[in-house]
C-alpha positions in Angstrom: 6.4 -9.9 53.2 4.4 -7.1 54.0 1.9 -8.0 57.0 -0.9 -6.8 58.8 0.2 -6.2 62.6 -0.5 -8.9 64.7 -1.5 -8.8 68.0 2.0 -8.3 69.4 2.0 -5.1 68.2 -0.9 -3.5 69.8 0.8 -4.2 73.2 1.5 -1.4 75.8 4.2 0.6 76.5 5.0 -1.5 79.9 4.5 -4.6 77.8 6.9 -3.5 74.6 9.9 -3.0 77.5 8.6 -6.0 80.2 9.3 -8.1 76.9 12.8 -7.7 77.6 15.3 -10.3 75.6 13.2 -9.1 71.8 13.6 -5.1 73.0 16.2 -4.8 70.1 15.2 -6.5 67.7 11.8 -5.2 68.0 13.3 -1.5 68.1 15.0 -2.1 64.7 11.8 -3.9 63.1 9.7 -0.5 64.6 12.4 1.4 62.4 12.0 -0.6 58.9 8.6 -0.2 59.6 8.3 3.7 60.3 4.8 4.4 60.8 3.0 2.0 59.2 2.5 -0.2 62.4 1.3 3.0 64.6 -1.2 3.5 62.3 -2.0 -0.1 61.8 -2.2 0.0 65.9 -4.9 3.0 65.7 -6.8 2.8 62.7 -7.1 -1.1 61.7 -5.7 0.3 57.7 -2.0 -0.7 56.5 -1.1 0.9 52.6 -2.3 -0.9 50.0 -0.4 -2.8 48.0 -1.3 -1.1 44.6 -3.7 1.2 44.0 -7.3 0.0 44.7 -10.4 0.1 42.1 -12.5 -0.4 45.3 -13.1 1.4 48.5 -16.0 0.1 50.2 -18.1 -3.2 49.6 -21.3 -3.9 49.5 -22.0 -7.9 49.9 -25.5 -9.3 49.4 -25.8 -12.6 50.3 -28.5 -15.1 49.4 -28.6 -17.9 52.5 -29.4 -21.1 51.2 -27.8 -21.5 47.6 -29.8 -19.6 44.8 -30.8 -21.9 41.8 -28.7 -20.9 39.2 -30.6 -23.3 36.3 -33.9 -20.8 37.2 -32.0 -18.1 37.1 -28.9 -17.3 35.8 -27.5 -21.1 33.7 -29.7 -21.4 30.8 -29.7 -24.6 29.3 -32.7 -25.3 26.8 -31.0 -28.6 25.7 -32.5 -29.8 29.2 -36.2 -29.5 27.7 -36.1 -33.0 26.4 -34.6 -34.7 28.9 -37.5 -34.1 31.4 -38.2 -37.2 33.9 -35.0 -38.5 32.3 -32.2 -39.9 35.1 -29.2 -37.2 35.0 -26.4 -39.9 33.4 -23.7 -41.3 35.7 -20.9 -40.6 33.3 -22.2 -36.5 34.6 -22.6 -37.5 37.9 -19.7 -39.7 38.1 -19.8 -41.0 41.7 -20.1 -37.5 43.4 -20.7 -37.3 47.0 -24.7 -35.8 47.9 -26.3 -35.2 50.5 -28.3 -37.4 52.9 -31.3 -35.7 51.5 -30.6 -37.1 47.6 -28.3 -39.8 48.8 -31.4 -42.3 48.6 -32.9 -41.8 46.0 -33.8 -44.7 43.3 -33.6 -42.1 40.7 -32.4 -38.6 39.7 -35.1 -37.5 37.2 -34.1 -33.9 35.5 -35.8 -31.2 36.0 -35.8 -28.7 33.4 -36.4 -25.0 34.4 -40.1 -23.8 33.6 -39.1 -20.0 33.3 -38.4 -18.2 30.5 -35.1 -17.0 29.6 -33.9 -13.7 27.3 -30.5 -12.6 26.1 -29.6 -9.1 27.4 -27.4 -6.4 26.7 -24.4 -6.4 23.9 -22.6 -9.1 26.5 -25.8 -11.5 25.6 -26.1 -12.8 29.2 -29.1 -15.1 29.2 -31.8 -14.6 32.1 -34.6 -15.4 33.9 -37.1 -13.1 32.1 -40.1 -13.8 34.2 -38.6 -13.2 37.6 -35.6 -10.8 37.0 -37.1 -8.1 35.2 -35.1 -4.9 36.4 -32.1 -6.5 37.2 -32.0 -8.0 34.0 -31.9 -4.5 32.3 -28.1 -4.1 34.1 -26.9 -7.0 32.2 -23.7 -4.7 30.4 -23.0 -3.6 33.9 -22.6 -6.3 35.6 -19.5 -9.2 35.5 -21.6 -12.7 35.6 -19.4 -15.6 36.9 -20.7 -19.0 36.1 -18.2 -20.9 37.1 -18.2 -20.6 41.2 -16.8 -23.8 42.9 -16.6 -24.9 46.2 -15.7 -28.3 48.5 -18.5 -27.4 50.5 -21.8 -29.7 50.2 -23.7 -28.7 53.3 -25.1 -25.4 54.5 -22.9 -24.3 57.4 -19.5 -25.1 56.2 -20.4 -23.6 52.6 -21.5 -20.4 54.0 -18.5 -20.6 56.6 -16.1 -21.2 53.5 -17.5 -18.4 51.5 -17.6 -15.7 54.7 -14.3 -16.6 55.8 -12.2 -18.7 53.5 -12.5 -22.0 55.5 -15.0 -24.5 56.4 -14.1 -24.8 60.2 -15.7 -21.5 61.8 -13.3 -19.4 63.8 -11.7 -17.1 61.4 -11.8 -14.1 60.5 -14.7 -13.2 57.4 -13.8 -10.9 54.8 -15.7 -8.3 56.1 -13.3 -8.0 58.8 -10.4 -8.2 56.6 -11.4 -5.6 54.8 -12.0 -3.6 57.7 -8.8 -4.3 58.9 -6.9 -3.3 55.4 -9.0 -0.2 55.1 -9.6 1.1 58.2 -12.4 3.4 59.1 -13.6 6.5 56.9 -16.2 7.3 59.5 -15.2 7.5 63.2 -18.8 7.5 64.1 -19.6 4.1 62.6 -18.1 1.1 62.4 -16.4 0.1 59.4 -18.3 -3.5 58.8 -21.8 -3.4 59.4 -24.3 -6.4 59.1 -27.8 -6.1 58.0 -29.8 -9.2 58.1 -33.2 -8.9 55.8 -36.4 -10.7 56.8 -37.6 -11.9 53.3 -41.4 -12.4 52.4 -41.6 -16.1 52.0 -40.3 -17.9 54.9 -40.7 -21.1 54.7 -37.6 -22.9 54.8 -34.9 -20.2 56.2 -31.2 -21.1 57.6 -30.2 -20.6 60.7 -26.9 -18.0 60.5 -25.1 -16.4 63.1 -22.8 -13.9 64.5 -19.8 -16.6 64.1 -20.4 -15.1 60.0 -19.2 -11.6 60.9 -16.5 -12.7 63.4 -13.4 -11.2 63.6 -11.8 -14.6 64.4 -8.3 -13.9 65.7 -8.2 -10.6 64.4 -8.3 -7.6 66.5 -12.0 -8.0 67.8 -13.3 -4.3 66.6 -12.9 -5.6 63.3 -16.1 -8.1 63.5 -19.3 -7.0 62.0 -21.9 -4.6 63.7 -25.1 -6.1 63.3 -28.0 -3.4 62.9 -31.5 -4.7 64.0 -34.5 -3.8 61.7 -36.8 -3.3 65.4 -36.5 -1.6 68.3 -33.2 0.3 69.0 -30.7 -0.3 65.8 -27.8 -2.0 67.8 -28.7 -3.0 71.3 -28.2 -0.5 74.1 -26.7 2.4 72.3 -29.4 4.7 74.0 -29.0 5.7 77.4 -30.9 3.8 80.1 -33.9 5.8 81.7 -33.1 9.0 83.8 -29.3 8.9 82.5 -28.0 12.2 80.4 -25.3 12.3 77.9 -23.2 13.6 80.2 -23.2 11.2 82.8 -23.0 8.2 80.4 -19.7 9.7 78.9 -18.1 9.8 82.7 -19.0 6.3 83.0 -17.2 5.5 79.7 -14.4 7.6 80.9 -13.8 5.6 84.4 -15.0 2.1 82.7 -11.8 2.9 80.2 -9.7 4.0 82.8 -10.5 0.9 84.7 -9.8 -1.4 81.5 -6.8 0.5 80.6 -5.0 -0.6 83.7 -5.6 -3.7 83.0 -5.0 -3.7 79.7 -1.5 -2.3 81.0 -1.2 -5.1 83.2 -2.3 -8.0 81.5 -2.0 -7.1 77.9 -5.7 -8.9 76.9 -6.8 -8.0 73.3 -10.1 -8.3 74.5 -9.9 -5.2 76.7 -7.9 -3.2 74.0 -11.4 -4.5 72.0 -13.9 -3.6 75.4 -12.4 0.9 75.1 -13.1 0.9 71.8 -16.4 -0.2 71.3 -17.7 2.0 74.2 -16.2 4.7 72.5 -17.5 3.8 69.4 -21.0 3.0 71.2 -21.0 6.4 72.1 -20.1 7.8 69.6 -23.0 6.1 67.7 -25.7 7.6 69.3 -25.4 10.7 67.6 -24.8 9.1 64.6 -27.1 6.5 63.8 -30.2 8.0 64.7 -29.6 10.2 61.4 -28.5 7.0 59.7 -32.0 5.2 60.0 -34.2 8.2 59.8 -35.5 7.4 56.2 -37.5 10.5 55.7 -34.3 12.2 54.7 -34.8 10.4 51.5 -36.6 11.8 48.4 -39.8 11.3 46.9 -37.7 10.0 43.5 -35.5 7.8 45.6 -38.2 5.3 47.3 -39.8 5.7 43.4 -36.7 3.9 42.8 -36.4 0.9 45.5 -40.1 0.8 45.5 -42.6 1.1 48.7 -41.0 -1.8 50.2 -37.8 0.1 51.2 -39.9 1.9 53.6 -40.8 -1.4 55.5 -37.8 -2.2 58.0 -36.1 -5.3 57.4 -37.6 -5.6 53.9 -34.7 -6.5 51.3 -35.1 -3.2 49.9 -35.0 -1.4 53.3 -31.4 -3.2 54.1 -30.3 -2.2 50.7 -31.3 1.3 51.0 -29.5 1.5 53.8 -26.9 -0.1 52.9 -26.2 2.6 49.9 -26.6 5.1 53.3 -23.8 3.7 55.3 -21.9 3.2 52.3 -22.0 7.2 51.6 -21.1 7.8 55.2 -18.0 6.6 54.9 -18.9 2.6 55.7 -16.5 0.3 54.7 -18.4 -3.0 53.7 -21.9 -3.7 54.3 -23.0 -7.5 54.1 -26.7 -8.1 54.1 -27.9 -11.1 54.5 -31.3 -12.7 52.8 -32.7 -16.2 53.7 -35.0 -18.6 52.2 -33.1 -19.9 49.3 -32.5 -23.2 50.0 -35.1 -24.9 47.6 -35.6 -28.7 48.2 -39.0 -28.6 47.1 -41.7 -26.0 45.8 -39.1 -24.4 43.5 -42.0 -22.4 41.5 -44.2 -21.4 44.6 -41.4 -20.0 46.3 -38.9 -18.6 43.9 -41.2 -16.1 42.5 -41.3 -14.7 46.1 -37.3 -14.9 46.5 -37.1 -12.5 42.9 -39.5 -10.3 44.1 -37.6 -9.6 47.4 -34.0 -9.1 45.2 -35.1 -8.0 41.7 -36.2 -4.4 42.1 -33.7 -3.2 45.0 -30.4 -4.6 43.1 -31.5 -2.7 40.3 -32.5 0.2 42.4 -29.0 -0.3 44.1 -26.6 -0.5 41.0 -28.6 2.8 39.2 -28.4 4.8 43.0 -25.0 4.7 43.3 -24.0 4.8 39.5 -26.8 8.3 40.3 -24.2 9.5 42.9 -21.0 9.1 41.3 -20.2 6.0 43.7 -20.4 2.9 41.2 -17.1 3.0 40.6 -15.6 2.7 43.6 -18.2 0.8 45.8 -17.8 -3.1 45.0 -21.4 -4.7 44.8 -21.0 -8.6 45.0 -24.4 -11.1 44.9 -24.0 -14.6 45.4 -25.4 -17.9 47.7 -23.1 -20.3 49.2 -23.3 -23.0 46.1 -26.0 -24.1 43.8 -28.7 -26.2 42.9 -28.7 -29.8 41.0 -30.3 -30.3 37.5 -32.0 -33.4 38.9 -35.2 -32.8 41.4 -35.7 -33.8 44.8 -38.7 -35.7 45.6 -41.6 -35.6 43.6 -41.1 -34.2 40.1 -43.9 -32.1 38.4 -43.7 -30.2 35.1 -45.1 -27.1 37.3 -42.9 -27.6 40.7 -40.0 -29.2 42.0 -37.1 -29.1 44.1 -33.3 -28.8 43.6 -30.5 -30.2 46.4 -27.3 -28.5 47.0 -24.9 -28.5 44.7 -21.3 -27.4 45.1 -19.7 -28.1 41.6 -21.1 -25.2 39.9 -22.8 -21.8 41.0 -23.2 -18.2 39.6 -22.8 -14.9 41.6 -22.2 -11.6 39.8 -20.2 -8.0 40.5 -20.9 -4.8 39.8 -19.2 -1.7 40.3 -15.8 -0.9 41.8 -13.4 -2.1 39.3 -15.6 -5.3 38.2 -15.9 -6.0 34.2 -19.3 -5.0 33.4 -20.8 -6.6 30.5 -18.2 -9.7 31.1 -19.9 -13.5 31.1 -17.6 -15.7 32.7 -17.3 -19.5 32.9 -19.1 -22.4 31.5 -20.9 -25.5 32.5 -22.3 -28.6 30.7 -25.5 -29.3 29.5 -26.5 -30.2 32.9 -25.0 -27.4 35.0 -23.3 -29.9 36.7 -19.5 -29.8 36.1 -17.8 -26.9 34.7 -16.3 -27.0 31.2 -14.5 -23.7 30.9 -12.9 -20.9 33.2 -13.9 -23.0 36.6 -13.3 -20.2 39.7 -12.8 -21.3 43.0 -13.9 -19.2 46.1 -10.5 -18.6 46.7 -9.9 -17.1 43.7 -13.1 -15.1 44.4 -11.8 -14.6 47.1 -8.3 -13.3 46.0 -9.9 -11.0 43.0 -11.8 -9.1 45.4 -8.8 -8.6 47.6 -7.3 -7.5 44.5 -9.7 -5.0 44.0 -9.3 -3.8 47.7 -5.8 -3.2 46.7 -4.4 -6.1 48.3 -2.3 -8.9 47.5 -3.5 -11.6 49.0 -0.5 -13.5 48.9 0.9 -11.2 51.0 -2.1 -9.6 53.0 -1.5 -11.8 56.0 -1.5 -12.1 59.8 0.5 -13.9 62.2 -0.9 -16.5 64.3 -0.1 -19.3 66.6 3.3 -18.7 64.6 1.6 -18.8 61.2 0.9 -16.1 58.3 -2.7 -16.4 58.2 -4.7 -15.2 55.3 -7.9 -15.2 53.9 -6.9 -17.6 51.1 -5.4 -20.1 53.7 -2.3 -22.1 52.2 -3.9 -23.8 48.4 -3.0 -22.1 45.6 -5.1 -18.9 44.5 -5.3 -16.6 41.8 -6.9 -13.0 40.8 -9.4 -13.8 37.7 -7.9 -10.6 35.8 -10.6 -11.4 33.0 -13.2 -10.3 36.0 -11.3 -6.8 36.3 -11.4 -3.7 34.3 
């Protein structure tokens, strides 16, 4: 099995012969290896398995669980069942949340929007709120078919990030940067953008525990960029201190921490002289990163004024497509407010608004600059929304609870099957009928696409081969690849 290093193998020189009785057998594994490990040790990237139809990422991510019967799931039959209690022979005994749990009834709730077929694949849409996007229907693979375990909010979007619903491992964003490595010395190879979106009236909380590196090498977590102030926190130089001086500091600070890195052997540390490196680094860097006005007239045309407003939607996705050309590995963005319990219609006009324009704007920039191909774009909330309301039910307005069984998220670019419409639910989008795809096997397709099996893209831990996919059977969705 071919493995990523773990973290026995970024120990020091003193620790390789202090370890004594494993000296020879270590020796002969270094030899099967060749180089592989010493660049493993230095760079975070191992080969690939086979050659990869992806090179970068870029992961949008829509916190709360988008509706996919408003958006994506048409299903007109649902018109005359309005007020009408979703069946139990659908239903059939499935757990809910506290929120539905109560309920006397489960009246449906029909979507109000309109809906058009697009492109030769025929993909059915929200017309009314997905305008632009909608016009990218032949380029991009629609999944309908998402499946999770997940009911509730944080273990969802923990299971979706990182494979698992108990937090503590490593997301994919890290694994990624681990099998790639860096293209860009200057920047980190997993950045995090988090957008602020117009309507914000019932957001999730999310954390750094999302980009973690979990027991990965730590300079593999996520960089999170700030939309105020300084872009990462204290990459200037404090009042009164020149370049110069700052870099000495670095220089005796990793002196300091490399003896005790020799000493003790602490990952951490290994971690600490990197990131000041890095941090310095940076501030050359980033600086021409954010500076927007680089950007031509035809390009904010594109993404629309918005993308001039930092922390806008459009802004993170602008510069997302920025880091992505600087040599960026993958790129989550984050947008909140998509957990609809109640005042669907006043809210997810708001929600479109934010998305519509930029992932249009995104998919036709790249595809502009030759990098469709090769840059993976992936859209998606951590599960859906039921057919039945929550609370009060309104022909104009209502609300949707979570809703785990069956969700859509799309691909584009970077070896994805444009034009492909994958999956099928009921009547009810409630229970899947056809091509059901769990998030592992999401999970495993886009490893795939990374160039990575992901049977055997593992690391060893507390005497385990961890990976992504954990220990349940996965498989790469080769209908989703070109």
């Amino acid at each position: 099995m071919h493995q990523l290093p773990s973290l026995d193998q970024l120990q020091s020189r003193r620790q390789f012969f202090q370890s004594g009785g494993s000296l020879l057998g270590s020796a002969a594994l270094a030899s099967l290896l060749g180089n592989s490990v010493a660049q493993a040790s230095t760079s975070g990237a191992i080969a690939p398995h086979f050659a990869p139809k992806a090179k970068r990422v870029i992961y949008l991510h829509m916190v709360g669980g988008p509706s996919q019967i408003d958006l994506f799931d048409y299903k007109p039959v649902m018109k005359d069942w309005f007020d009408k209690d979703l069946p139990e022979s659908i239903r059939m005994g499935q757990r809910l949340t506290t929120m539905t749990s109560g309920q006397a009834r489960f009246p449906v709730a029909p979507s109000k929007y309109k809906f058009e077929q697009y492109g030769e694949c025929g993909m059915w849409l929200n017309s009314e709120l997905l305008p632009n996007l909608s016009k990218k229907a032949d380029e991009i693979c629609w999944i309908r078919s998402l499946n999770t375990e997940a009911i509730n909010h944080e273990p969802a979007i923990t299971a979706l990030q990182t494979g698992n619903q108990v937090t503590g491992r490593p997301c994919l964003g890290s694994w990624a940067s681990y099998g790639l490595g860096s293209e860009n010395e200057n920047l980190p190879a997993f950045v995090v953008l988090v957008a602020v979106p117009t309507n914000r009236e019932q957001e999730q909380a999310i954390s750094g525990r999302l980009w973690s590196a979990g027991y990965l090498p730590g300079e593999h977590a996520g960089v999170s960029f700030r939309s105020q102030g300084d872009p990462i926190l204290y990459i200037n130089n404090p009042p009164g201190v020149p370049d110069f001086i700052r870099k000495r500091s670095i220089e005796g600070l990793n002196q300091l921490n490399e003896m005790n890195y020799n000493a003790l052997g602490d990952p951490q540390t290994h971690t600490r002289m990197q990131q000041y490196e890095m941090a310095f680094r940076m501030q050359a860097s980033v600086p021409e990163l954010t500076d927007l006005g680089q950007e031509s007239k035809q390009t904010f045309e594109l993404y629309g004024e918005e993308a001039k407003k930092p922390g806008s939607f459009a802004n993170t996705v602008l510069m997302a497509r920025r880091l992505a050309e600087r040599g960026v590995r993958f790129v989550q963005i984050y947008h909140n407010n998509w957990d609809h319990h109640g005042n669907l219609a006043g809210r997810m006009p708001s929600q479109c608004k934010d998305i519509d324009r930029p992932c249009y704007a995104l998919l036709e920039d790249l595809k502009q600059r030759g990098m469709l191909d090769d840059t993976l774009i992936i859209w998606g909330g951590e599960f859906g929304r039921t057919i039945y309301t929550q609370g009060k039910l309104s022909p104009e307005n209502y609300g949707r609870d979570h809703h785990p069984r069956c969700f859509t998220m799309w691909m584009a670019g970077g070896g994805a099957k444009g034009g492909t419409v994958y999956g099928e639910t009921d009547d009810f989008s409630y229970n899947i009928v056809k091509d059901p795809v769990h998030i592992r096997d999401f999970h495993a397709t886009i490893l795939h696409l990374l160039g990575f099996d992901h049977e055997r893209f593992s690391f060893k831990y507390q005497g385990l081969d961890q990976r992504l996919t954990g220990v349940h059977p996965a498989h790469v969705i080769k209908d989703l690849i070109v």
